[in-house]
Structure formats: structure tokens, C-alpha cells
Backbone of each chain as nested JSON, in Angstrom:
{
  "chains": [
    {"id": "A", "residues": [
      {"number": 1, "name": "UNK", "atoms": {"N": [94.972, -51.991, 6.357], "CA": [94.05, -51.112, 7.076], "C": [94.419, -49.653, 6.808]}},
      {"number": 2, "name": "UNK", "atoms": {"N": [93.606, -48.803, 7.134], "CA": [93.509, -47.644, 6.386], "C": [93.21, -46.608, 7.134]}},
      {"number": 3, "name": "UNK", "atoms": {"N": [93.886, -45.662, 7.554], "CA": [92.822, -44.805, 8.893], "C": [91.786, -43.836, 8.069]}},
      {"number": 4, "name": "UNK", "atoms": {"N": [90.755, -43.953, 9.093], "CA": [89.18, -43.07, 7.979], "C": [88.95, -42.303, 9.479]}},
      {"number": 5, "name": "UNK", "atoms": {"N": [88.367, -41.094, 8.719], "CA": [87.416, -40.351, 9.788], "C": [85.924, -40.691, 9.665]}},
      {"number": 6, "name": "UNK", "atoms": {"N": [85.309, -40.817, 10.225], "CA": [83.651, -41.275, 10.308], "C": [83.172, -40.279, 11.036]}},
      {"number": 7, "name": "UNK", "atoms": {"N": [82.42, -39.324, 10.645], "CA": [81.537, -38.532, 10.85], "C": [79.932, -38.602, 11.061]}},
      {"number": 8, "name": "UNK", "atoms": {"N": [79.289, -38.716, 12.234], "CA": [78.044, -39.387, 12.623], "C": [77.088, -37.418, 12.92]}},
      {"number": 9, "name": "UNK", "atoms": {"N": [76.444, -37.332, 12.445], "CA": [75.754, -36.489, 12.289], "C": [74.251, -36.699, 13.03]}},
      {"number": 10, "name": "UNK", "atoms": {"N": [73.918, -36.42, 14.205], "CA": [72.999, -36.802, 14.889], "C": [71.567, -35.716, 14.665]}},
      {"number": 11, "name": "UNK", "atoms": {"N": [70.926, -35.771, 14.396], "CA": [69.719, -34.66, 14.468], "C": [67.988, -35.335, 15.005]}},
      {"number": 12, "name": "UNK", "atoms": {"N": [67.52, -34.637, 15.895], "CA": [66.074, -34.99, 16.705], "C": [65.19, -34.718, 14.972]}},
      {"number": 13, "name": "UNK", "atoms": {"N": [64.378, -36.396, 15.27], "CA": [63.557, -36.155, 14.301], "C": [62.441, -35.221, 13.803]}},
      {"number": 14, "name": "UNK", "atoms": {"N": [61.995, -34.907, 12.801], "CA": [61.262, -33.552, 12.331], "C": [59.73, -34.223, 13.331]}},
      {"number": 15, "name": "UNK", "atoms": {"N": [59.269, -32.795, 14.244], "CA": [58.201, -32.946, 15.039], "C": [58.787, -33.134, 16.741]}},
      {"number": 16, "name": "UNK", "atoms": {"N": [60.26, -33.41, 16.828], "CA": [60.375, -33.602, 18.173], "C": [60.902, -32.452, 18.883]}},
      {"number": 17, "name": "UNK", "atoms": {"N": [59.917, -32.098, 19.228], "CA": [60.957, -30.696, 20.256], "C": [62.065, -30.433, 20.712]}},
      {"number": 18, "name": "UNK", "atoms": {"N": [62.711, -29.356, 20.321], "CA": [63.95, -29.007, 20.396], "C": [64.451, -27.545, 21.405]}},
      {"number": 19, "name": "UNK", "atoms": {"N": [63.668, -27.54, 22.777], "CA": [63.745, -26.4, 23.684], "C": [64.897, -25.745, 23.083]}},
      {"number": 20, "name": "UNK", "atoms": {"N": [66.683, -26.41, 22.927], "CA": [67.7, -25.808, 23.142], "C": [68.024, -25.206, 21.702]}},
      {"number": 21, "name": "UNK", "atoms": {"N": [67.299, -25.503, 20.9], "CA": [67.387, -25.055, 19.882], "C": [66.627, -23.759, 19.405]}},
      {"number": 22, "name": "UNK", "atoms": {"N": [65.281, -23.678, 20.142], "CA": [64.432, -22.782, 20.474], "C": [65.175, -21.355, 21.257]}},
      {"number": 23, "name": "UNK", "atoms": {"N": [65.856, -21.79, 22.273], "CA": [65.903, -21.198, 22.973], "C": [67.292, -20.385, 22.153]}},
      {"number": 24, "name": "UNK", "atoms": {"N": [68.159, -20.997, 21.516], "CA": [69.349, -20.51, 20.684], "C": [68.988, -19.101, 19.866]}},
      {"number": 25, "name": "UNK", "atoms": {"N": [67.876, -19.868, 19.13], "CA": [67.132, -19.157, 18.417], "C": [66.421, -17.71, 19.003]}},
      {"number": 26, "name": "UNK", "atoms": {"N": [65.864, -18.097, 19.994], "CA": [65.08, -16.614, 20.808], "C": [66.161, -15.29, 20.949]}},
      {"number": 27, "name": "UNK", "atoms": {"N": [67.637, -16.255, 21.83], "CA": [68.869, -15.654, 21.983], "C": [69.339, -13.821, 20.863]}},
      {"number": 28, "name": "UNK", "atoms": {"N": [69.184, -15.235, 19.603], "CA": [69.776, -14.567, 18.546], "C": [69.275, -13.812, 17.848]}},
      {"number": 29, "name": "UNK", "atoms": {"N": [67.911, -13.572, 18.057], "CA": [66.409, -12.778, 17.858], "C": [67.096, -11.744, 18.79]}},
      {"number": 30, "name": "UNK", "atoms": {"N": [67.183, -11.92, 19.833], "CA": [66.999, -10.225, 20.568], "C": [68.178, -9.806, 20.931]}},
      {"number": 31, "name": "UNK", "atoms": {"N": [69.294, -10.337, 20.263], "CA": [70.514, -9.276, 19.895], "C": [70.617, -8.914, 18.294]}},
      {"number": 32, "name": "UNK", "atoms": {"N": [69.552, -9.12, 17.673], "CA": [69.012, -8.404, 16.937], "C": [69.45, -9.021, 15.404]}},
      {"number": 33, "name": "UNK", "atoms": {"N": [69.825, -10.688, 15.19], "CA": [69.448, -11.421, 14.038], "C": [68.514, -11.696, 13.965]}},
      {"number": 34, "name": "UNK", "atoms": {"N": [68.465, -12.093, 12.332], "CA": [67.041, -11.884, 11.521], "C": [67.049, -13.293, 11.006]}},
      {"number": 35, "name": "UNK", "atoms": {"N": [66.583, -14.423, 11.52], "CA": [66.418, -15.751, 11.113], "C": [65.241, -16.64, 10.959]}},
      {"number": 36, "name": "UNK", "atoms": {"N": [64.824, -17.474, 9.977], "CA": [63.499, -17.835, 10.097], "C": [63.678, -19.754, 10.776]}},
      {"number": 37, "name": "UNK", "atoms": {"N": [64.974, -20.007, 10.95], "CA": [65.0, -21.069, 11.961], "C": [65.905, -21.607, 12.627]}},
      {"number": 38, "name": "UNK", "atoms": {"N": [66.616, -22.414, 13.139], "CA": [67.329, -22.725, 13.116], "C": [67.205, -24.108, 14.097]}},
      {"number": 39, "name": "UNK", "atoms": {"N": [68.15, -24.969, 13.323], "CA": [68.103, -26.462, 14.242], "C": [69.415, -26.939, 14.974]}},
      {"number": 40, "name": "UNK", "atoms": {"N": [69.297, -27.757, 15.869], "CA": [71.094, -28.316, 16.104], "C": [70.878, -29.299, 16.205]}},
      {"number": 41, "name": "UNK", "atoms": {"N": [72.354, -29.547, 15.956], "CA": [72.664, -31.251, 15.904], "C": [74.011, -31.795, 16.836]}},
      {"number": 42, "name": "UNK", "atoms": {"N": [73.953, -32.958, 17.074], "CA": [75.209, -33.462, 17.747], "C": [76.048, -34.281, 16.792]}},
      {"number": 43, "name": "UNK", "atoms": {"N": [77.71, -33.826, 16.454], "CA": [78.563, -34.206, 15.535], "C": [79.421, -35.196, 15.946]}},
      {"number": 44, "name": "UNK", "atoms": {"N": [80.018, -36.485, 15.598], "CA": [80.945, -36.927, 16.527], "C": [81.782, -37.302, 14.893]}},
      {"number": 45, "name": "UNK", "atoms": {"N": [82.767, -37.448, 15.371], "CA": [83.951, -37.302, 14.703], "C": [84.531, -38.817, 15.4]}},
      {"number": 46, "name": "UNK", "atoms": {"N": [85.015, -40.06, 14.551], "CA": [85.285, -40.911, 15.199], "C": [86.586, -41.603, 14.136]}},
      {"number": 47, "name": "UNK", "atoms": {"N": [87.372, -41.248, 14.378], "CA": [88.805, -42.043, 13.791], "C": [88.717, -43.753, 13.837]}},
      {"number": 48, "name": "UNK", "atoms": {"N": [89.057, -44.121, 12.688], "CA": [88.901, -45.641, 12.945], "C": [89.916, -46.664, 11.865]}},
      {"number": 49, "name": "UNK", "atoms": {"N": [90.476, -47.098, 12.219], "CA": [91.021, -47.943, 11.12], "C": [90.542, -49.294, 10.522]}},
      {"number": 50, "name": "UNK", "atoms": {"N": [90.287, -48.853, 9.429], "CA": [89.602, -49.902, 8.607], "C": [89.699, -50.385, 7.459]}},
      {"number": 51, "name": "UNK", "atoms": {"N": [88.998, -51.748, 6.995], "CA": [90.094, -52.198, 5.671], "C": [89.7, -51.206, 4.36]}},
      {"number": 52, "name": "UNK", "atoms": {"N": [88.682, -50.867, 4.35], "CA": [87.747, -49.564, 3.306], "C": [87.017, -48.778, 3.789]}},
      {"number": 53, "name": "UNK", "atoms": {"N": [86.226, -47.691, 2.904], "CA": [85.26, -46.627, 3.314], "C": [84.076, -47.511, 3.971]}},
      {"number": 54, "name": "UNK", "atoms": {"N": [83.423, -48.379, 2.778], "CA": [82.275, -49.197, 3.165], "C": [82.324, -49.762, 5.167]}},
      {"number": 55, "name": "UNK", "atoms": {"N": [83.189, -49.977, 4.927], "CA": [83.47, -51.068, 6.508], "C": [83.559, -50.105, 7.198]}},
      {"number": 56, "name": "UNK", "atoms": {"N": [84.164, -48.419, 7.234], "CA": [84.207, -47.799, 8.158], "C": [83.249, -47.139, 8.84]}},
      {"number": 57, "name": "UNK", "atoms": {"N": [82.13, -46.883, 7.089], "CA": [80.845, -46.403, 7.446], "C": [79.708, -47.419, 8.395]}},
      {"number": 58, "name": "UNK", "atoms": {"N": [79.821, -48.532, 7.809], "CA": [79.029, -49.595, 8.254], "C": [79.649, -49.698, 9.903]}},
      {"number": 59, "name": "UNK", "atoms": {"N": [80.628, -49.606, 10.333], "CA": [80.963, -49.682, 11.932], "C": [80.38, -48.249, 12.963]}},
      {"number": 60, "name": "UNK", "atoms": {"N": [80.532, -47.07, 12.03], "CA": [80.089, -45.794, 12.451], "C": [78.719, -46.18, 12.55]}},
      {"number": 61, "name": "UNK", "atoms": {"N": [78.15, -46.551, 11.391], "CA": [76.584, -46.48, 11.423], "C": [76.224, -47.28, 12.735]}},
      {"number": 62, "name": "UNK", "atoms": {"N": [76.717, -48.573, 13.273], "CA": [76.591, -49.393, 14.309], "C": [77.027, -48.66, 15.281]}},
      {"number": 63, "name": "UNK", "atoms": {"N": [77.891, -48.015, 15.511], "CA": [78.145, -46.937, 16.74], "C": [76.526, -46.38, 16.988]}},
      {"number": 64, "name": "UNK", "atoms": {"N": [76.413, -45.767, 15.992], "CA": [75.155, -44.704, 16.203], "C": [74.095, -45.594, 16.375]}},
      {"number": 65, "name": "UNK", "atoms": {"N": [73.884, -46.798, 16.179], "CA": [72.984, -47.56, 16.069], "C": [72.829, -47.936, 18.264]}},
      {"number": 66, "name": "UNK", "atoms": {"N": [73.712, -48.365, 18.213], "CA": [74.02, -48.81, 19.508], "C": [74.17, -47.857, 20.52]}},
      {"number": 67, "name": "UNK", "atoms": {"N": [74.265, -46.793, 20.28], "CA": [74.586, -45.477, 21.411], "C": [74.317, -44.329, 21.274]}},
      {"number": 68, "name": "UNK", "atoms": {"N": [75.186, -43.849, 19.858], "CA": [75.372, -42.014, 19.576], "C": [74.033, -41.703, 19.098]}},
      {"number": 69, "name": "UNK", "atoms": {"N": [72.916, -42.808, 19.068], "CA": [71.393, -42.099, 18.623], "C": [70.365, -42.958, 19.479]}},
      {"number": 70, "name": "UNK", "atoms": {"N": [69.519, -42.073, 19.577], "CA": [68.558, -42.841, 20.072], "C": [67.255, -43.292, 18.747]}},
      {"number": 71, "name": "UNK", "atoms": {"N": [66.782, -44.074, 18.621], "CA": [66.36, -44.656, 17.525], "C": [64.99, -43.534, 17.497]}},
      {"number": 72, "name": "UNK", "atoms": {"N": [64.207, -43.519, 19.066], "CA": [62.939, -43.001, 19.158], "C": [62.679, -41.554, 18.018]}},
      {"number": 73, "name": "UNK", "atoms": {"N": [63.635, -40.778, 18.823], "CA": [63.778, -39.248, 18.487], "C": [64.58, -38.849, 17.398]}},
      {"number": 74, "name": "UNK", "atoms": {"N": [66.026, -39.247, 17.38], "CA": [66.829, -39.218, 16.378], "C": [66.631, -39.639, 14.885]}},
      {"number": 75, "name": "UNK", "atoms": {"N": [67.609, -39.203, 14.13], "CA": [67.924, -39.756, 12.694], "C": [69.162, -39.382, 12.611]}},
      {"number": 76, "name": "UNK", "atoms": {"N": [70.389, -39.91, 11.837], "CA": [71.79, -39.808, 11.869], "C": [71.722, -40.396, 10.45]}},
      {"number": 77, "name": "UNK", "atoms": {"N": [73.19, -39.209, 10.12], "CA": [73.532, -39.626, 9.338], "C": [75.268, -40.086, 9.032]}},
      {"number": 78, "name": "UNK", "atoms": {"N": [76.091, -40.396, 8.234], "CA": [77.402, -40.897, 8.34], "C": [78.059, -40.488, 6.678]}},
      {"number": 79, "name": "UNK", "atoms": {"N": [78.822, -40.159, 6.997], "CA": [80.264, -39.357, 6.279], "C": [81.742, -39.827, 6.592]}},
      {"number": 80, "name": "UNK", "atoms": {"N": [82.295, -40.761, 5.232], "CA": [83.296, -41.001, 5.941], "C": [84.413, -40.561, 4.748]}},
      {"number": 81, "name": "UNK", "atoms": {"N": [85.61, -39.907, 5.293], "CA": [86.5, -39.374, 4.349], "C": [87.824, -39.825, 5.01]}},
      {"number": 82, "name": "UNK", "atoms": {"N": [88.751, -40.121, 4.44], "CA": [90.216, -41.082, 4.424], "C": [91.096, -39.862, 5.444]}},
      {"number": 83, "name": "UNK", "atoms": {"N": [91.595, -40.685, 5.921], "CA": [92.609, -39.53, 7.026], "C": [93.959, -38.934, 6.274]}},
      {"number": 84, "name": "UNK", "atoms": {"N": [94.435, -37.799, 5.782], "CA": [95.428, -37.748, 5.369], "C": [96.937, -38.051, 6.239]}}
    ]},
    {"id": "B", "residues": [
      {"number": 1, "name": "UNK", "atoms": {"N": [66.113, -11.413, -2.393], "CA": [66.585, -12.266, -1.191], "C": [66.273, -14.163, -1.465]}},
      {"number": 2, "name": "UNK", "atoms": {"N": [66.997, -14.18, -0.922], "CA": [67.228, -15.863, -1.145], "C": [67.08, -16.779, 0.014]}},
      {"number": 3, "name": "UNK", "atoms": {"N": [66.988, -17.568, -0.374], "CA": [66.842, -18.723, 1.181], "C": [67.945, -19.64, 1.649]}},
      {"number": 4, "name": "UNK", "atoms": {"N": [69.109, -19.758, 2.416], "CA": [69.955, -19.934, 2.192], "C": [69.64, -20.872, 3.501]}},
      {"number": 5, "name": "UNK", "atoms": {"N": [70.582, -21.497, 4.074], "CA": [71.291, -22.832, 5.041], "C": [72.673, -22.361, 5.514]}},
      {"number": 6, "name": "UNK", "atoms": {"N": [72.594, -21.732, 6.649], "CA": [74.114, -21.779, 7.329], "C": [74.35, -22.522, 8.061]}},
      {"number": 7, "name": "UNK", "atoms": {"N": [75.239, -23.587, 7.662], "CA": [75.664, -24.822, 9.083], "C": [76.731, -24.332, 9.874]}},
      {"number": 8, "name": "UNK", "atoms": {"N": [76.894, -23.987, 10.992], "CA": [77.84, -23.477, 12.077], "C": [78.547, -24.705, 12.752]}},
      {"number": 9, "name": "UNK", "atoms": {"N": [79.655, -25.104, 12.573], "CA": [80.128, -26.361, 13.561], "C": [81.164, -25.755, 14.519]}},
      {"number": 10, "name": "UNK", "atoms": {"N": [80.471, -26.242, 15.565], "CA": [81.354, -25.649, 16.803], "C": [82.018, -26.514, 17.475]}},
      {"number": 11, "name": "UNK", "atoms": {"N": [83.552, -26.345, 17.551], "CA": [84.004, -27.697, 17.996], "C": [85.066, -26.904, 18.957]}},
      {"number": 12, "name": "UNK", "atoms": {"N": [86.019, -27.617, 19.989], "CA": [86.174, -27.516, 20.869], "C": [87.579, -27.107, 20.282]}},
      {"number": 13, "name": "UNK", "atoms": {"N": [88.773, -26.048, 20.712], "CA": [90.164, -26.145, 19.863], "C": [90.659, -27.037, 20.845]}},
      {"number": 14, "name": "UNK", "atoms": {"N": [92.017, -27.491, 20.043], "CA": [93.262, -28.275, 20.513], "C": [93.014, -27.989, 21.166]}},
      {"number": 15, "name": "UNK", "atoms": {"N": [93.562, -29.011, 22.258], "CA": [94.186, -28.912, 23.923], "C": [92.873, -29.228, 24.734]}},
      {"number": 16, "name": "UNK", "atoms": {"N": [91.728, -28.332, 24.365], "CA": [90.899, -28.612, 25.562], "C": [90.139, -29.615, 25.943]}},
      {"number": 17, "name": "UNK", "atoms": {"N": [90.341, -29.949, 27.104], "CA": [89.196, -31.713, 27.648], "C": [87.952, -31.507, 27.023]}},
      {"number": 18, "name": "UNK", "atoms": {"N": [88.044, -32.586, 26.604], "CA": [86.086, -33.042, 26.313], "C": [86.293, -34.27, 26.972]}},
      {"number": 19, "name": "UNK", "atoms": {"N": [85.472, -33.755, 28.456], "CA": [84.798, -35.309, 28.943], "C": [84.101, -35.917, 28.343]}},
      {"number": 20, "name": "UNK", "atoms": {"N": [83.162, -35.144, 27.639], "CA": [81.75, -35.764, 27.233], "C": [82.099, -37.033, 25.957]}},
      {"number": 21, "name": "UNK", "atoms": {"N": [83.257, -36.191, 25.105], "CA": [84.091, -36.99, 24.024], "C": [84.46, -38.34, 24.576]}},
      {"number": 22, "name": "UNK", "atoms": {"N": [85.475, -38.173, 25.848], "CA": [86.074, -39.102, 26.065], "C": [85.407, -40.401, 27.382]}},
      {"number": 23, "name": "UNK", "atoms": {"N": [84.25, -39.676, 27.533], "CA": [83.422, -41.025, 28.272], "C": [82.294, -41.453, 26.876]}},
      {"number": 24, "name": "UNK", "atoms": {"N": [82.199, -40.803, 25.578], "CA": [81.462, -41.659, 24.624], "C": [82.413, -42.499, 24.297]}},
      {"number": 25, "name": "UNK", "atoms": {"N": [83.853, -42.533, 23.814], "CA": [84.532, -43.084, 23.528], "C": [84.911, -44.364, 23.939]}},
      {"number": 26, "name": "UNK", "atoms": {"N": [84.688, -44.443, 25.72], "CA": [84.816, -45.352, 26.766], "C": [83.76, -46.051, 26.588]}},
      {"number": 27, "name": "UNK", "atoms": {"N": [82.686, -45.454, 26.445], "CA": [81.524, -46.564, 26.543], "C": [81.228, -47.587, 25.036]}},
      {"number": 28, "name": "UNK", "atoms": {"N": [82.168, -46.778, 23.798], "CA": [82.401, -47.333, 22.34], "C": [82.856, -48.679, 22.685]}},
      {"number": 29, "name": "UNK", "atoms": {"N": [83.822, -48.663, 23.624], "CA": [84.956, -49.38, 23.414], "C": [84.478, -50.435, 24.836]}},
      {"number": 30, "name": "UNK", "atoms": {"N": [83.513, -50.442, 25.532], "CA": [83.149, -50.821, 26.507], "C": [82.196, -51.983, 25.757]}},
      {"number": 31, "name": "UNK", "atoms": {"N": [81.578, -51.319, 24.818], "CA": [80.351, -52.064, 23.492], "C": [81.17, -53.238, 22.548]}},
      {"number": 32, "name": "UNK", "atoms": {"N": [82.948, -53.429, 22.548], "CA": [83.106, -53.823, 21.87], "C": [83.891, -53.509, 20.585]}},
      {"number": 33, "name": "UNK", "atoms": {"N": [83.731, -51.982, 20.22], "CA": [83.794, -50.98, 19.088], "C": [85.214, -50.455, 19.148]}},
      {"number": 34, "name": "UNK", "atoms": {"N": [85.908, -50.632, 18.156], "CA": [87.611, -50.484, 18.058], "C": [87.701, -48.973, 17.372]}},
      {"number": 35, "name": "UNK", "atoms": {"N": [88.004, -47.789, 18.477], "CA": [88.27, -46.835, 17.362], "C": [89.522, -46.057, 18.113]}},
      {"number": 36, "name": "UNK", "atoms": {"N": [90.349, -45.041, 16.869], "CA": [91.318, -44.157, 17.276], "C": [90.954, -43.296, 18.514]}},
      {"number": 37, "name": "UNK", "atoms": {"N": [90.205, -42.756, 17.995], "CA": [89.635, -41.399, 18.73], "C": [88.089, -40.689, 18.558]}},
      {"number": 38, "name": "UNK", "atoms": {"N": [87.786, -40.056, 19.262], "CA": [86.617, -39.411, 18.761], "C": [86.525, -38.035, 19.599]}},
      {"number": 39, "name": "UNK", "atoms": {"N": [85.98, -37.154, 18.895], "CA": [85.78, -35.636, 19.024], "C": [84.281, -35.347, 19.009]}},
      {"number": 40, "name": "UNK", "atoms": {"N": [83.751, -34.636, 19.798], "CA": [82.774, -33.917, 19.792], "C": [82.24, -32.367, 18.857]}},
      {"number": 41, "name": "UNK", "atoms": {"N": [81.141, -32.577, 18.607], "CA": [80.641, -30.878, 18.192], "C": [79.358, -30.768, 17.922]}},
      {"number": 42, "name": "UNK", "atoms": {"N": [79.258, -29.484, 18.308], "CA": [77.563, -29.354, 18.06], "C": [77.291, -28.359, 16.448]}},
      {"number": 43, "name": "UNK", "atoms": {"N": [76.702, -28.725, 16.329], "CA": [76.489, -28.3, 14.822], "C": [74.804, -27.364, 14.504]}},
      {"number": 44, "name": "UNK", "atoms": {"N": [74.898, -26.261, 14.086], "CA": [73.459, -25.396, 14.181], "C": [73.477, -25.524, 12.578]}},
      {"number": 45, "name": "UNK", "atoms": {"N": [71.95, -25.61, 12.259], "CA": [72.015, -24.674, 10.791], "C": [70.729, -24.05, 11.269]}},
      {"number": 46, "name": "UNK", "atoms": {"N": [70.867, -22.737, 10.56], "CA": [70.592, -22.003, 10.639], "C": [69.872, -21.459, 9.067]}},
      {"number": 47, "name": "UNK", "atoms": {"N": [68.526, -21.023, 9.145], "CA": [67.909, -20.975, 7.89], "C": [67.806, -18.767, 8.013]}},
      {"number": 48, "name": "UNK", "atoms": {"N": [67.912, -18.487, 6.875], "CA": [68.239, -16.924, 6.706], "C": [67.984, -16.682, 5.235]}},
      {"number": 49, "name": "UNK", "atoms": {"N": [67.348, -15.41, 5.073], "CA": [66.746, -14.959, 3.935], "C": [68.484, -13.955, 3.795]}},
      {"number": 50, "name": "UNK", "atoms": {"N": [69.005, -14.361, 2.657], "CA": [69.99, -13.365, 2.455], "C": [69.858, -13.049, 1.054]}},
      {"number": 51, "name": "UNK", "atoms": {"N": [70.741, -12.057, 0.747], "CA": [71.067, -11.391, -0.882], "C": [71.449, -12.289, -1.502]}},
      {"number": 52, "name": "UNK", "atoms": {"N": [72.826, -12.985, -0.993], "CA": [74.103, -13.894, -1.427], "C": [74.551, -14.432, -0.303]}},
      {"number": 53, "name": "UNK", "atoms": {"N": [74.739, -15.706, -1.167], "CA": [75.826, -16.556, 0.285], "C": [76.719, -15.956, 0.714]}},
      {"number": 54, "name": "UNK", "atoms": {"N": [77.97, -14.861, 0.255], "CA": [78.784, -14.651, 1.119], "C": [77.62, -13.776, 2.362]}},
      {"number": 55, "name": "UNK", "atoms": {"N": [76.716, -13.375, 2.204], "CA": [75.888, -12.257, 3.12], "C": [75.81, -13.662, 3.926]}},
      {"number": 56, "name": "UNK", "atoms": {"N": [75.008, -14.576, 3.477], "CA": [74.262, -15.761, 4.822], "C": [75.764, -16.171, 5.525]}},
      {"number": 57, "name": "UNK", "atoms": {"N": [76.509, -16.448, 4.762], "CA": [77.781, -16.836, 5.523], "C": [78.073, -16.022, 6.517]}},
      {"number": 58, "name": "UNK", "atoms": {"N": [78.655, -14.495, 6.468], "CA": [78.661, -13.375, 7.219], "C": [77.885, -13.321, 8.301]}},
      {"number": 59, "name": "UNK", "atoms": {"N": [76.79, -13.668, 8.157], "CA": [75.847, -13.513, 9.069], "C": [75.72, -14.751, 10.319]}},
      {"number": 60, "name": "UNK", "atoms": {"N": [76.097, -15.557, 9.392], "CA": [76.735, -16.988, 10.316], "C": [77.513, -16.973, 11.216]}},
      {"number": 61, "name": "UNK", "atoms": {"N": [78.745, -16.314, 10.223], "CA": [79.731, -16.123, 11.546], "C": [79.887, -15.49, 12.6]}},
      {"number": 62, "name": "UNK", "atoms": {"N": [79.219, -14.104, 12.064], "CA": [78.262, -13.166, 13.628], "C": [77.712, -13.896, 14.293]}},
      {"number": 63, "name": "UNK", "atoms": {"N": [76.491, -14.709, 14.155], "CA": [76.29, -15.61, 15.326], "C": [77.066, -16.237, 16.248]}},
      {"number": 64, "name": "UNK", "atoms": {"N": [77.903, -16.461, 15.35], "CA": [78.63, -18.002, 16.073], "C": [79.742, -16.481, 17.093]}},
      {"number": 65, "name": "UNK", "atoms": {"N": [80.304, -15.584, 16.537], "CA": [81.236, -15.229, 17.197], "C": [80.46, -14.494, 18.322]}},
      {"number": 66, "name": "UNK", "atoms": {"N": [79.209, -14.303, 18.415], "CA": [78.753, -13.086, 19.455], "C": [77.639, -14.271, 20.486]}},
      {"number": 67, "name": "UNK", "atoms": {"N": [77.311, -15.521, 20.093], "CA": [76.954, -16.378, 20.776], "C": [76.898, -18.11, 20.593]}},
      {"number": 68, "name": "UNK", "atoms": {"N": [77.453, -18.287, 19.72], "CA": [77.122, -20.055, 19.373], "C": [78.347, -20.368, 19.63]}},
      {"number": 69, "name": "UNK", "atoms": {"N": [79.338, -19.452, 19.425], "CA": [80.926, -20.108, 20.373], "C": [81.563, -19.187, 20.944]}},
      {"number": 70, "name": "UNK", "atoms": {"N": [82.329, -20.045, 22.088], "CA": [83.189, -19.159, 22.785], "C": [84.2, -19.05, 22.462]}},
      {"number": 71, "name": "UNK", "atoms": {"N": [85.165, -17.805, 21.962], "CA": [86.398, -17.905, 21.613], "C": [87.774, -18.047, 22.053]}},
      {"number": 72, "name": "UNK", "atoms": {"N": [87.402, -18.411, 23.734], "CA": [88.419, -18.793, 24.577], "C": [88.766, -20.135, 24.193]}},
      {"number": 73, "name": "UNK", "atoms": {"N": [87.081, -21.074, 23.515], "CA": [88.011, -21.995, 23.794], "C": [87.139, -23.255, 22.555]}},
      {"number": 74, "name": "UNK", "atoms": {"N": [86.627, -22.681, 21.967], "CA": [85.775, -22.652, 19.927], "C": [86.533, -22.307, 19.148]}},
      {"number": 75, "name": "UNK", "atoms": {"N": [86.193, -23.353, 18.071], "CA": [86.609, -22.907, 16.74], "C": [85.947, -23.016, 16.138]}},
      {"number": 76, "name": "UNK", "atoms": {"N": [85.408, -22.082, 15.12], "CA": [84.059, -23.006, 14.26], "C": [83.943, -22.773, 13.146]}},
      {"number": 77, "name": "UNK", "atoms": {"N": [83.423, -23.501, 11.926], "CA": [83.299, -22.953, 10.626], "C": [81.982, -22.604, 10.354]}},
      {"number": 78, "name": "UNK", "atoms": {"N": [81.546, -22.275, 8.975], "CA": [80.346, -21.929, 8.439], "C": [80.222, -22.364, 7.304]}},
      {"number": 79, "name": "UNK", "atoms": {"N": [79.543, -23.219, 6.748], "CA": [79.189, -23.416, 5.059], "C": [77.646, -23.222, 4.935]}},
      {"number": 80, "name": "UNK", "atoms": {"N": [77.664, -22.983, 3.762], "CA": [76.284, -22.76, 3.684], "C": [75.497, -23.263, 1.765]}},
      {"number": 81, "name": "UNK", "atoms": {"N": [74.71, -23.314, 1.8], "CA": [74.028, -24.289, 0.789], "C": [72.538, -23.395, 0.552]}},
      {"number": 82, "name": "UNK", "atoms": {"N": [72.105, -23.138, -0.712], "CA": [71.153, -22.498, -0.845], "C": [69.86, -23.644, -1.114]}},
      {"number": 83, "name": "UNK", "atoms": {"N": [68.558, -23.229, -0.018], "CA": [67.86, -24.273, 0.214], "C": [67.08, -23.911, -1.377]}},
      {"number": 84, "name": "UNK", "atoms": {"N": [66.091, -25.684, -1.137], "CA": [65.647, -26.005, -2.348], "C": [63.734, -25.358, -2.624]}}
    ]}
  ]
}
């Protein structure tokens, strides 16, 4: 076994309203940046020991599947790089 | 001017509680799901007409330092990727 970091990258699908992201955005408008958008996302960072990359991604992806996303709104994505 | 992608990840430094981290973690492991650890962060990108990436970068990190994190208790990076 192998320790991996799994990186789950959460983002509201294109069309679903994003008030807090809006509102980030308005923020940074009237202290006087110059931006034509901006989106956010929720990152989770999940340590895991596993026998390979494949298996670590495939357990992350089931995390997100089962919890860290909601299927409706969301899309996620997964990144997994070896723990030094 | 160019069209650039600044991703801002704002994550929490050493030491400080993340409930939010550590009741996803609980409910991972409540599902079944075997992991080390897991960390939280919120992640912006941010779309900006700049000269050059080091400019969109720069401009990134102004955000993040004057509102997308707090430096009592944030750390955050910036990469950035010139859109297509």
C-alpha cells in the first residue's frame, strides 16, 4: 500500500447559480479589480492509502459520488498524486 | 491583452480547526470509506484580461490578499493558465 493524496475538485454545474460567487465578484469590482468572471469551487484534499493511483482515484471518485457532490448541480473532478 | 485563468486556492494554515474538514471526514468513514485525512479549500478562478501571466498572477494575489483570504489564518496560492 502506498499513501496517495486524492484531490476532489467540486464545481456547480455551468447554468446553476452561484450567488457566492457573484457576490465575490461584485466585492472585487468595487475595490476597484478589473475582472470579466470569476467562479468557485469546493477542494477536498483526502489522504488515502492505496494499492495504486487507479484504486485511489476510483475510491475518491466514490467519495464524491456518495457525498462531496451532489450529482443534481455539481460536476467533480479527481487528481491523484503519490504522497512524498 | 490576453485572456488568462487565475486559480486562487485558499486553504486554511497549519494548526487551525476545520470542523467542516473534520465532520466530512466522519461522515467518509461513517459511509464505510477508509481514509488518512482530509483538508478543506475553496478554490476561485478567476478570468482577467492581462498583458502577461506574471500581470494575471499579480493581480491574483491582490485579490486573494485584500479579500479571498485572511491572513491570520490563509494560505493561498495562484496559478494561472492562459484560456483557449
Amino acid at each position: 500500500m502506498t499513501a496517495y493524496t486524492a484531490t476532489v475538485t467540486v464545481r456547480l454545474k455551468h447554468g446553476v447559480l452561484d450567488p457566492e460567487a457573484e457576490t465575490t465578484q461584485q466585492a472585487l469590482e468595487r475595490l476597484g479589480f478589473d475582472l470579466e468572471d470569476l467562479r468557485s469551487a469546493d477542494r477536498f484534499e483526502i489522504d488515502v492509502e492505496a494499492a495504486d493511483a487507479d484504486d485511489a482515484a476510483d475510491r475518491a471518485g466514490e467519495m464524491a459520488d456518495r457525498l462531496l457532490a451532489n450529482p443534481t448541480i455539481h460536476d467533480y473532478d479527481v487528481a491523484v498524486t503519490e504522497q512524498e
